[in-house]
MIMINU-777953 format. One record per residue (C-alpha): x, y, z; residue in three letters. Coordinates in nm, 4 decimals, always signed. Each point is the difference from the previous one (the first is absolute). Layout:
N
<<X; Y; Z>; ALA>
...
//
This chain:
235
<<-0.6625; +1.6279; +0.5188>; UNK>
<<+0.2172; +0.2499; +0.0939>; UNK>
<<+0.3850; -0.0101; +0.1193>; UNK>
<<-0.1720; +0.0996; +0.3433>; UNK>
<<-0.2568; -0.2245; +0.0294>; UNK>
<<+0.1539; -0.3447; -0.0050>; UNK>
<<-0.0979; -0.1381; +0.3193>; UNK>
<<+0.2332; -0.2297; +0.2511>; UNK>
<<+0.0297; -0.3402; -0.0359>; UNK>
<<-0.0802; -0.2957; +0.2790>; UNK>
<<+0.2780; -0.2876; -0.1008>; UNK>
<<+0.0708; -0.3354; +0.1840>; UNK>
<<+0.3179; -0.0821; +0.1221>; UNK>
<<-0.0054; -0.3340; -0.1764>; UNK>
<<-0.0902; +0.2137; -0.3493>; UNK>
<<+0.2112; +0.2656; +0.0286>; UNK>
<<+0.2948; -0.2928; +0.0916>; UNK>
<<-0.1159; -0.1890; -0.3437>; UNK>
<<-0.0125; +0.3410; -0.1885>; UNK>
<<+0.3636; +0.0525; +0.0704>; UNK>
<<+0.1533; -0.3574; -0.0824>; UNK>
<<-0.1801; +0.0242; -0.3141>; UNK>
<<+0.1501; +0.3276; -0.0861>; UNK>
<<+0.3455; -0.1155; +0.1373>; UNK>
<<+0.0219; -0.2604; -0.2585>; UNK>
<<-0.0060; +0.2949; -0.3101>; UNK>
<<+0.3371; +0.1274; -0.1226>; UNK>
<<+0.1129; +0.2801; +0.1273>; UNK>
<<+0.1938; +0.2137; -0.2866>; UNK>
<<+0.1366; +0.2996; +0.1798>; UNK>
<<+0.3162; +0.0427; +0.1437>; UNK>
<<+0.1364; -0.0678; +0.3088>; UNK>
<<+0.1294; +0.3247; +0.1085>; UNK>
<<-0.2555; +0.2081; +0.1560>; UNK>
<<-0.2298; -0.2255; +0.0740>; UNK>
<<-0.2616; +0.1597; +0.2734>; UNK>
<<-0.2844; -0.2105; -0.0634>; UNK>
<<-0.0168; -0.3477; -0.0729>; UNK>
<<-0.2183; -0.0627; -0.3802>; UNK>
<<-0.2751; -0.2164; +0.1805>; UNK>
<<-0.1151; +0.2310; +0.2420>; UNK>
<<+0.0523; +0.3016; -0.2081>; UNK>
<<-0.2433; -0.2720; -0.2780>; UNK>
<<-0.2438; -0.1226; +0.3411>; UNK>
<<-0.0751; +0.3680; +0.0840>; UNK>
<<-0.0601; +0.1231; -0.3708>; UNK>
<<-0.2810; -0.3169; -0.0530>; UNK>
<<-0.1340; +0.0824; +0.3157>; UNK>
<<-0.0686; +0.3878; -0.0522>; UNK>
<<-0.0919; -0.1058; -0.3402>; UNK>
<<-0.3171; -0.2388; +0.1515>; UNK>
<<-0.0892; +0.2442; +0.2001>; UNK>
<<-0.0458; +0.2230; -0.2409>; UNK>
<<+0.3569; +0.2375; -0.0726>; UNK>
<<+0.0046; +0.0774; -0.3703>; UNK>
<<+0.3130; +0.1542; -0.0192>; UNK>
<<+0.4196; -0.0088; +0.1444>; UNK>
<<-0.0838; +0.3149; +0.2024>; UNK>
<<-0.3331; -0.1878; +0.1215>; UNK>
<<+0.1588; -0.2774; +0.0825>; UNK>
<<+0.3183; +0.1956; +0.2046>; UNK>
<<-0.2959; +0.1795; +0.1986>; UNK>
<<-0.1822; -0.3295; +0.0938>; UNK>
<<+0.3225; -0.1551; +0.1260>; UNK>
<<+0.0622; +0.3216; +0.2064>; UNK>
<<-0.3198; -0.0524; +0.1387>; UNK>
<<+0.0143; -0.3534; +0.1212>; UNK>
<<+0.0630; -0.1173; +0.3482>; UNK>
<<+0.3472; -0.1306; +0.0705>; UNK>
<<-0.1187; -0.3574; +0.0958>; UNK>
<<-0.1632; +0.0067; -0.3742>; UNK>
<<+0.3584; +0.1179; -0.1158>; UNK>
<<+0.1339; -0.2833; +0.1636>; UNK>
<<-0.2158; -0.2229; -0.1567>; UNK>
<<+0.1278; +0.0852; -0.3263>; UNK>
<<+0.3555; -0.0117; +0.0546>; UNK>
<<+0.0518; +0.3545; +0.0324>; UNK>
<<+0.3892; +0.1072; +0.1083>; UNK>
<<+0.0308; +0.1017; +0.3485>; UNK>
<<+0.1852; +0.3029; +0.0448>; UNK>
<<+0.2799; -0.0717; +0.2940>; UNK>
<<+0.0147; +0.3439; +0.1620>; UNK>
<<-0.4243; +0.0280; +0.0404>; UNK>
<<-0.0221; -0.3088; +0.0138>; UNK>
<<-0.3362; +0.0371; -0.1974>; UNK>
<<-0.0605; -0.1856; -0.3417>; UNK>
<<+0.0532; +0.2491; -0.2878>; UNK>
<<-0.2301; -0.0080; -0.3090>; UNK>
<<+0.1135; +0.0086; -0.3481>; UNK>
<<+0.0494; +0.3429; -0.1384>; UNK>
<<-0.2024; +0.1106; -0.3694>; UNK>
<<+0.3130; -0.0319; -0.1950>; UNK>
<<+0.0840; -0.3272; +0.1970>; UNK>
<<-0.3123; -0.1420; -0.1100>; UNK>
<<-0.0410; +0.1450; -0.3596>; UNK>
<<+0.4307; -0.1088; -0.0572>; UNK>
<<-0.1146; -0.3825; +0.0857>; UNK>
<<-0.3127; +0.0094; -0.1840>; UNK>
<<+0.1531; +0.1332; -0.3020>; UNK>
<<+0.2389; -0.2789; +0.0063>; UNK>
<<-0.1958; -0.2955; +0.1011>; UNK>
<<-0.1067; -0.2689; -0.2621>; UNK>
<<-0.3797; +0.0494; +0.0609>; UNK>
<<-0.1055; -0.3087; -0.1752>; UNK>
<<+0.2105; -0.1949; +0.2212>; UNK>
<<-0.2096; +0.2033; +0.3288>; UNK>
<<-0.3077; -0.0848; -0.1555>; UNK>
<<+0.0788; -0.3875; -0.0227>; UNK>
<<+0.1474; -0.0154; +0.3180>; UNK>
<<-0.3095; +0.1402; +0.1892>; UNK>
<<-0.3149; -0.1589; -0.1594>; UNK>
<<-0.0331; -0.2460; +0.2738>; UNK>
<<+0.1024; +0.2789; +0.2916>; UNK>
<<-0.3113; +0.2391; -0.1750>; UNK>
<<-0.2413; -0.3024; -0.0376>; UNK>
<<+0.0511; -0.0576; +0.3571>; UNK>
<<-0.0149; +0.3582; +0.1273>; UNK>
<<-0.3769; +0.0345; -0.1688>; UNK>
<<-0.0579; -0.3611; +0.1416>; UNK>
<<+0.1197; -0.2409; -0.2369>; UNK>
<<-0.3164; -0.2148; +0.0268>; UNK>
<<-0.0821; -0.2430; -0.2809>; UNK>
<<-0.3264; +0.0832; -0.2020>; UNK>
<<+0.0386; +0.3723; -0.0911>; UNK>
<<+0.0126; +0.1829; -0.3295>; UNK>
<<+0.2236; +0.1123; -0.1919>; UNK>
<<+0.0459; +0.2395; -0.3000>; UNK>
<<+0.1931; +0.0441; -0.2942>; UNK>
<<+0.0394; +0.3805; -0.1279>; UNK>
<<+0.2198; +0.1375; -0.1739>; UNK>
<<+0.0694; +0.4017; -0.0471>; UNK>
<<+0.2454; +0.1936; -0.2135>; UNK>
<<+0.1738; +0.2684; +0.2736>; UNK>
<<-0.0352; +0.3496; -0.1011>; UNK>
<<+0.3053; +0.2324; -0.0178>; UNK>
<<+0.2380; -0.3392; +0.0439>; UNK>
<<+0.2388; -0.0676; -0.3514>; UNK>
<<+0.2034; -0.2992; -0.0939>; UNK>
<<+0.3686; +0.1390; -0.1279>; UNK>
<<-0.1782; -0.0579; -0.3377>; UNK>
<<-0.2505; +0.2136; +0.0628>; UNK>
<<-0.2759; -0.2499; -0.0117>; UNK>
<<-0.2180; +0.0187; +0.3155>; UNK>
<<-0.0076; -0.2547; +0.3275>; UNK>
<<-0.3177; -0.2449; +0.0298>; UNK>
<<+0.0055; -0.1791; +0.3308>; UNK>
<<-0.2233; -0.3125; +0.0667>; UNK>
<<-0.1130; -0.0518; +0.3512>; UNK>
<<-0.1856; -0.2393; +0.2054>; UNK>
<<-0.2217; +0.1413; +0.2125>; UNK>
<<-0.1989; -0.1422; +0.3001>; UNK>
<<-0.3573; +0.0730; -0.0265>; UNK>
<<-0.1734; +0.2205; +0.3109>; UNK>
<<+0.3343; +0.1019; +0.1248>; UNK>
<<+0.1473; +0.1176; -0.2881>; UNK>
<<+0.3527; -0.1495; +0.0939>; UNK>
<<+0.2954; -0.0831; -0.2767>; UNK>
<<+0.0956; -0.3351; +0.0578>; UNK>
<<+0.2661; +0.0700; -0.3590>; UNK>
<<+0.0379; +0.1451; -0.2853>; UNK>
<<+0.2224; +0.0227; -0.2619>; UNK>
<<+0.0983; +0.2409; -0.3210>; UNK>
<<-0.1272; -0.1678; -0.2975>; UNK>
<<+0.2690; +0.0332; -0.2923>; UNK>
<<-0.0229; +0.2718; -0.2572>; UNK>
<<+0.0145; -0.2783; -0.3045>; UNK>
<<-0.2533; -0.2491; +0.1724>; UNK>
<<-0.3531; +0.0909; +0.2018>; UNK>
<<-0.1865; -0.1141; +0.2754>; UNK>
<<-0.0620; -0.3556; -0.0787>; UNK>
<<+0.2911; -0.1829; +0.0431>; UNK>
<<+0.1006; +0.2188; +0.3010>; UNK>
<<-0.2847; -0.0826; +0.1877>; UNK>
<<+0.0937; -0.3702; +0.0767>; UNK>
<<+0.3505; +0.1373; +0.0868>; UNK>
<<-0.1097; +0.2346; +0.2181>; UNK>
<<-0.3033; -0.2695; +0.1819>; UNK>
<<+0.2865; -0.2921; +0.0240>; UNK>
<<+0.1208; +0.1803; +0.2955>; UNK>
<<-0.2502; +0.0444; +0.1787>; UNK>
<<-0.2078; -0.3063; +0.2303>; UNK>
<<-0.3124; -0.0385; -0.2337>; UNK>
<<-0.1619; -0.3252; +0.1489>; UNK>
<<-0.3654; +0.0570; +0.1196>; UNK>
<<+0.0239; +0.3363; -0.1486>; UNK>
<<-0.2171; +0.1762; -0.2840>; UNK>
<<+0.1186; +0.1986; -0.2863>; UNK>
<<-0.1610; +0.2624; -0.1812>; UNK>
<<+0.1629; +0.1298; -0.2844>; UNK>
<<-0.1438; +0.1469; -0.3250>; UNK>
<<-0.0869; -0.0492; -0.2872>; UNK>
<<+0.3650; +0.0164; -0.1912>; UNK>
<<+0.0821; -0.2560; +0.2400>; UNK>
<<-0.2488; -0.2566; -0.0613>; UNK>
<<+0.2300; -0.2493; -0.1687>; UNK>
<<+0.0151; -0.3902; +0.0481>; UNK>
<<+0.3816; +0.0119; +0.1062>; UNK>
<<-0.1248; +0.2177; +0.2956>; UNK>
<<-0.2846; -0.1704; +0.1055>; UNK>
<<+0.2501; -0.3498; -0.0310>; UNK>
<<+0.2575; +0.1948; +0.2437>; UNK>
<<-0.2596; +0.0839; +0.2303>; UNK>
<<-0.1697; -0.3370; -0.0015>; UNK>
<<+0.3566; -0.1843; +0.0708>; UNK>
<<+0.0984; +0.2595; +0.3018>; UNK>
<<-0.3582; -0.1263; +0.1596>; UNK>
<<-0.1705; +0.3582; -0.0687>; UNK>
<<-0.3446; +0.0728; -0.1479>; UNK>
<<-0.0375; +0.2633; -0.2850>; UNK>
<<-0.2470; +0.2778; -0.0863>; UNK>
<<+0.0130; +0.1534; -0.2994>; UNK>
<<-0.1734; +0.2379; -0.2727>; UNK>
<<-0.0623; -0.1472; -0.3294>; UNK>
<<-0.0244; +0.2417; -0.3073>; UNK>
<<+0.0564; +0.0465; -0.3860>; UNK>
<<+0.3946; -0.1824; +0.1028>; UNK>
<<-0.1550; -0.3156; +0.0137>; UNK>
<<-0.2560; -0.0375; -0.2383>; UNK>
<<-0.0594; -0.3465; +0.0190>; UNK>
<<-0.0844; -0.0096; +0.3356>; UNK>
<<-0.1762; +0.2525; +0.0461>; UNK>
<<-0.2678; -0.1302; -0.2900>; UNK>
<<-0.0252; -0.3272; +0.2215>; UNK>
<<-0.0310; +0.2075; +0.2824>; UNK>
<<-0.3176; +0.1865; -0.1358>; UNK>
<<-0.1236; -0.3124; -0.1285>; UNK>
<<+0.0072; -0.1862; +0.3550>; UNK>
<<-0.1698; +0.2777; +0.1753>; UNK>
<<-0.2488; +0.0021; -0.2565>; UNK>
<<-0.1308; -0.3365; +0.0996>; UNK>
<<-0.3149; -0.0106; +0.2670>; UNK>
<<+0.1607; -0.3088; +0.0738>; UNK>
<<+0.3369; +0.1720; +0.1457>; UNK>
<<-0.0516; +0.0644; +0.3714>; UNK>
<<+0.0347; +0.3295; +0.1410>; UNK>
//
């Protein structure tokens, strides 16, 4: 999607209102002194422009400037005294607090607030992927891999987290799930992740599990092949 085709945004006044308290309670680490914009609603109209679809600091700086001023309201924007119309964040306003923001910390912080946005019903999906980002370097050199979790049908990140460069996916993924309300939930995952200390995790936060068995897990997937080769086993 393009920086000109990330459509508006329809927001309740009640999630908007919980957007912003949850962004009020992250640090703020810039100085005082020419302050324009306060961090949360500089932060509530990045991750909005960013669901809807804005890919980039320029992107999102053009979706703001499009929004209506009771949607700049909503999101805390600063009210300038002599229009007395509520003033967007600027590009370099928005890439300045990005830049600095702890986004590990964001990404904890909102779970809950993105669960709810694409309904936060008990029941769905959700996946476990991770991808190494291209064109992204560690100060070592070595490249980033991000896990996410990732609603199923709407595509939505509920977290995700950089997996370290000495370790690998497995014991970030129940770091990355304990934050997030799993109860009544699935989770798919592959097969790298089809480990017992998982599948215990899930089990104990009340989810159910899916996953792919291969060459990993020998054992079990001998007893699998053995099972389903019974006529006795029922479809």
């Amino acid at each position: 999607m393009t920086k000109s085709e990330a459509k508006p945004m329809k927001l309740s006044r009640s999630k908007a209102d919980k957007l912003l308290r949850i962004l009020m309670s992250l640090p703020d680490s810039r100085q005082r002194r020419g302050r324009r914009h306060d961090q949360a609603s500089v932060l509530a109209v990045a991750i909005c422009a960013v669901l809807c679809g804005a890919s980039s600091y320029v992107a999102i700086a053009e979706w703001a400037q499009r929004s209506s001023q009771n949607f700049l309201r909503r999101l805390g924007c600063r009210k300038d005294p002599s229009s007395k119309r509520y003033t967007p964040p600027s590009e370099p306003t928005i890439r300045r607090v990005l830049q600095g923001i702890n986004a590990e910390q964001v990404d904890q912080a909102l779970a809950g607030w993105v669960h709810s946005l694409a309904g936060g019903k008990p029941g769905g999906a959700l996946a476990i992927d991770g991808k190494t980002l291209r064109g992204a370097r560690r100060g070592s050199g070595g490249q980033v891999h991000l896990l996410s979790a990732m609603l199923h049908g709407t595509g939505v990140i509920l977290g995700q987290c950089e997996v370290d460069e000495k370790s690998n996916e497995i014991p970030a993924a129940p770091q990355l799930l304990d934050r997030i309300e799993l109860a009544g939930m699935t989770v798919t995952a592959d097969a790298l992740h089809t480990q017992r200390e998982l599948a215990d995790f899930l089990v104990n936060k009340g989810a159910d599990y899916v996953f792919t068995v291969k060459d990993n897990q020998p054992t079990l997937r001998r007893d699998i092949a053995e099972l389903f080769s019974s006529p006795s086993f029922p479809p």
